[in-house]
C-alpha positions in Angstrom: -9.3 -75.4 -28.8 -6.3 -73.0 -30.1 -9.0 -70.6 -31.5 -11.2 -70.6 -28.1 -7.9 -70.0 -26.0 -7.1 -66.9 -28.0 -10.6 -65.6 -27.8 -10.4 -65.2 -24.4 -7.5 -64.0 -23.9 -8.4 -60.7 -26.4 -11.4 -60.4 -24.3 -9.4 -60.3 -21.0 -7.3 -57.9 -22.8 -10.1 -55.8 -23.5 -11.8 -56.0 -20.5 -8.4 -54.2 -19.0 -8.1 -51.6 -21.4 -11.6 -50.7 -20.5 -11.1 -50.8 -16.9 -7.9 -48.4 -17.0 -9.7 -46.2 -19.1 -13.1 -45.7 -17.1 -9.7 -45.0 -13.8 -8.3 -42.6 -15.7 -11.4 -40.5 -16.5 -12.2 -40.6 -12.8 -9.2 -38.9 -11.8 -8.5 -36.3 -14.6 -11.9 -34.7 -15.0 -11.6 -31.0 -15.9 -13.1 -28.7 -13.4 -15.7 -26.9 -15.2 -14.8 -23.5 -16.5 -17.0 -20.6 -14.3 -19.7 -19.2 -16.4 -20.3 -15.0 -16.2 -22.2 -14.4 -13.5 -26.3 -13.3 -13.6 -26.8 -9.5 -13.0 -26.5 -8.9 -9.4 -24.9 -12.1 -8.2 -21.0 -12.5 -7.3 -19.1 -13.3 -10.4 -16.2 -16.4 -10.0 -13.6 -14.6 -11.2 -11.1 -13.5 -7.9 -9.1 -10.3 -8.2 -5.5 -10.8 -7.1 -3.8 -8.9 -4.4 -0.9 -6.0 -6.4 2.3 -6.1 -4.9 2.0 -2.8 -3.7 -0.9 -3.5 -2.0 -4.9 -3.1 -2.3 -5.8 -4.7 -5.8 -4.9 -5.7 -9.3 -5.5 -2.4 -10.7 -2.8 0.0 -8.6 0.0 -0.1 -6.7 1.4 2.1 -3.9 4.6 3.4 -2.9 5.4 0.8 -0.2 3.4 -2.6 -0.4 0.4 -2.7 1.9 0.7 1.2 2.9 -1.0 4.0 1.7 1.7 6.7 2.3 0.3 10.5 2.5 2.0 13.3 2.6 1.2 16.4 4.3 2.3 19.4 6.6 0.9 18.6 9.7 0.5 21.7 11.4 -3.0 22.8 9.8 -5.6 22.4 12.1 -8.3 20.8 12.1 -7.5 19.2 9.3 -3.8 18.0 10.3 -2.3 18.4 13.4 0.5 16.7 15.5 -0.9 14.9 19.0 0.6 15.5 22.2 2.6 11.6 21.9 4.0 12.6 18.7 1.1 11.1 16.4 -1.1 12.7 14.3 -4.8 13.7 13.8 -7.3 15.9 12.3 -10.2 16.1 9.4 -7.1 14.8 6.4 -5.3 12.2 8.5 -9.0 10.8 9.5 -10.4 10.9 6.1 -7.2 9.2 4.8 -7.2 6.2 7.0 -10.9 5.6 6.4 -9.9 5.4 2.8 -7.0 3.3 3.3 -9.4 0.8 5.2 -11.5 1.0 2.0 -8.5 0.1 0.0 -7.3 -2.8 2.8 -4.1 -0.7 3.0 -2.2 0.9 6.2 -1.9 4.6 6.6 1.7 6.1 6.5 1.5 9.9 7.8 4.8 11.3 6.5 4.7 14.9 7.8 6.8 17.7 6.2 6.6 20.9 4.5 3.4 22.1 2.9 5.7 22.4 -0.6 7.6 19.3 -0.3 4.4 17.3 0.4 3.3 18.6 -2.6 6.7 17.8 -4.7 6.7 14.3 -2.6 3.6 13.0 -4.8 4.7 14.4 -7.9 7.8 12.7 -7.4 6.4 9.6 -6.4 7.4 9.6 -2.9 4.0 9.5 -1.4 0.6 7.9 -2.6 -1.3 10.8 -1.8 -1.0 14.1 -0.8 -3.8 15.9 2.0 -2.8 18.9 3.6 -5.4 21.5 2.7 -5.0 21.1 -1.1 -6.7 23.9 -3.1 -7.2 22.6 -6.8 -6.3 25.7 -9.2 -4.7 25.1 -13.0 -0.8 25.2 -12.2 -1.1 22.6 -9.7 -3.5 20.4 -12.4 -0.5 20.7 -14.8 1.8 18.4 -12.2 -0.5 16.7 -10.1 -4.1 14.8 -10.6 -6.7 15.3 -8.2 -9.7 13.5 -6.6 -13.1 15.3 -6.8 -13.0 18.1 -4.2 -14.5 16.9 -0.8 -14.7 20.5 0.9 -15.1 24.2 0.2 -12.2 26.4 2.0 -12.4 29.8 2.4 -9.3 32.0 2.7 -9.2 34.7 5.8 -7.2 37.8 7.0 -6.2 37.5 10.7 -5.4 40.9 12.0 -4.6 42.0 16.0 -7.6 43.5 17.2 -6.5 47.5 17.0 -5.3 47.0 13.9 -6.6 49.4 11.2 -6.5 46.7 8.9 -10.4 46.1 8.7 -11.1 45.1 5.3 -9.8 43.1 2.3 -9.7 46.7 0.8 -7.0 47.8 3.9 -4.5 45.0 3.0 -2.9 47.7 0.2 -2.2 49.3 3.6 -0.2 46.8 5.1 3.6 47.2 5.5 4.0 42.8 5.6 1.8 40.6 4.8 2.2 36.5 6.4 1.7 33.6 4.7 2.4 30.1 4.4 5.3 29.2 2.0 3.7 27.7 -1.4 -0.2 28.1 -0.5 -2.5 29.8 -2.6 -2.7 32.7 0.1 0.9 33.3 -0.4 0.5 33.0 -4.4 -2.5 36.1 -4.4 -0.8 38.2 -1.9 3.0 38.1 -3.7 0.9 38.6 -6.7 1.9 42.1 -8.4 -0.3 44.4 -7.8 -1.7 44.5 -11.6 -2.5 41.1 -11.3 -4.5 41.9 -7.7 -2.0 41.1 -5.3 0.4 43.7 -3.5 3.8 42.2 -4.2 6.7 39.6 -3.1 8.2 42.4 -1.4 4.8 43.0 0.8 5.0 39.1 2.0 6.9 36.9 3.9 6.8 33.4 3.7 6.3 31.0 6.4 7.1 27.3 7.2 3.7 26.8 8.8 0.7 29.2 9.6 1.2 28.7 13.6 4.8 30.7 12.5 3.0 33.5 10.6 0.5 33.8 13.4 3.1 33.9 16.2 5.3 36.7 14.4 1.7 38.8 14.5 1.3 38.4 18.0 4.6 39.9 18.5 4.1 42.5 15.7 6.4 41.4 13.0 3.7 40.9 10.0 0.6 43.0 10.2 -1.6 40.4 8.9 -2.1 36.5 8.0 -3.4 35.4 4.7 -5.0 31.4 5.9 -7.8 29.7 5.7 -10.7 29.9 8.0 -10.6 26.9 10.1 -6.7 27.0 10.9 -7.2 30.3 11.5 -10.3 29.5 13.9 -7.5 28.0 16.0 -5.2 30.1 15.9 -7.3 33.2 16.8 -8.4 30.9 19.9 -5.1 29.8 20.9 -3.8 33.4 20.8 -6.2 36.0 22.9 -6.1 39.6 21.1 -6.2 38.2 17.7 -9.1 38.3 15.3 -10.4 37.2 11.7 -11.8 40.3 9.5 -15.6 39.5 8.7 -15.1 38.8 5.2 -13.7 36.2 2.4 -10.6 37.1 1.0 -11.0 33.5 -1.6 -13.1 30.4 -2.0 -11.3 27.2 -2.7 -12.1 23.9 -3.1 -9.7 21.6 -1.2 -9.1 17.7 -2.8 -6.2 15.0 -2.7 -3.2 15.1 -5.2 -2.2 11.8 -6.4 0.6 11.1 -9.3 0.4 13.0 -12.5 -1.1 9.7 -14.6 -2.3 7.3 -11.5 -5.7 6.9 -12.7 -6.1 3.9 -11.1 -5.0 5.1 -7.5 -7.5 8.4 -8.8 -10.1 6.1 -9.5 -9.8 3.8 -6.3 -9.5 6.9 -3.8 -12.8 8.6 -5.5 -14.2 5.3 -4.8 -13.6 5.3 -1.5 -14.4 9.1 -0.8 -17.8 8.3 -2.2 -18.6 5.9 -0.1 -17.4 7.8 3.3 -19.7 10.6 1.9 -22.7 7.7 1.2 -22.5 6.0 4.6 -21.7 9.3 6.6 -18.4 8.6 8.0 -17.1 11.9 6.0 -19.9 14.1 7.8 -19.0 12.2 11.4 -15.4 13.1 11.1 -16.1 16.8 10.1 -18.4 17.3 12.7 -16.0 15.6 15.1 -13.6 18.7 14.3 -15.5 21.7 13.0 -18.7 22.5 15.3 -21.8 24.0 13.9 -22.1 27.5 14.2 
């Protein structure tokens, strides 16, 4: 009786260690490790969010911004707006890429040289104000692939004997805007093709250059074609000598090093060109001839 007692009580026993077990593996089964994902399909793996803002593989300046530096007072492609805000072909293109990159466009406006030193320094995430790409500028400063071709103009009162690239030699003062390339080939010497420091003033903007020929201070501006488009409207007796003085190609400066923010902004500029939003905002600013 002793010995059929104790057999049931093991197999009670039992029967409750089997029970618990089969609760425990209900509860703590491991949720299955995703697989890679077939060509073409979504893989499972989720990108985190940087603390800078955008994703995992950059960060910016200020989390959640893309800050850009420039010198708005280049139309079309930056210009202030009559509320204070700004606007143009640059500021456009930027915040179309900062929507790519699910980031917030910060316009910090300033001079054209400090917007340069602001992205070298790390102040700024990008830097669009007109940018020609040439090798001193590569040494300090990364840059996208070019997204337009600039070409650099002389803007001369209309009785001005000035009438060729060939005149300039003639002129007493030359204007410029302080750090651009027109400014670098002008204060050139002249045995490196430009007609020296002493034949050039340097301006804060274009719009300053421009307003000093008006009243016959400079006898010429050195600036690229659209800005000087609109200056040349804006101020009657003013025109722009029928030929090139450079071609540039323009592109954004990033961060000596930020390949990632390089590769992310390319990214995006590609796919404004694919979809046509690049060509809209162009066209939205510089008509067809």
């Amino acid at each position: 009786m002793k010995a059929i007692k104790k057999l049931a009580a093991l197999l009670l026993a039992l029967s409750m260690v089997f029970a618990l077990a089969a609760c425990s593996n209900q509860g703590d089964t491991p949720t299955p490790t995703a697989e890679p994902s077939e060509a073409g399909e979504p893989s499972a793996e989720v990108t985190e969010p940087a603390q800078g803002g955008g994703t995992a593989e950059f960060t910016t300046v200020e989390p959640g911004k893309l800050h850009m530096s420039t010198n708005a007072a280049f139309p079309p492609y930056e210009m202030t707006t009559d509320d204070g805000g700004f606007e143009g072909i640059d500021v456009e293109v930027a915040e179309a890429i900062a929507k790519k990159l699910g980031l917030e466009l910060v316009v910090d406006d300033m001079g054209f040289d400090a917007a340069l030193l602001a992205v070298q320094n790390g102040q700024s995430d990008i830097a669009m104000a007109g940018i020609t790409v040439k090798p001193d500028r590569q040494e300090v400063m990364d840059f996208t692939d070019s997204y337009t071709n600039a070409v650099q103009v002389i803007i001369v009162n209309e009785d001005s004997p000035i009438q060729s690239v060939d005149d300039l030699v003639n002129a007493e003062m030359i204007g410029c805007q302080r750090a651009t390339t027109g400014y670098e080939y002008c204060a050139a010497d002249p045995e490196d093709g430009g007609y020296g420091a002493d034949h050039v003033t340097a301006y804060e903007t274009g719009a300053l250059a421009v307003m000093d020929l008006v009243q016959g201070k400079v006898d010429a501006v050195v600036i690229d074609n659209e800005p000087a488009k609109a200056y040349v409207a804006q101020n009657p007796g003013l025109k722009i000598l029928d030929t090139e003085f450079a071609n540039e190609e323009y592109a954004i400066a990033v961060k000596k090093g930020n390949t990632a923010l390089l590769d992310a902004v390319n990214a995006a500029m590609a796919e404004l060109k694919a979809d046509g939003t690049f060509q809209d905002i162009v066209d939205k600013y510089i008509k067809a001839d």
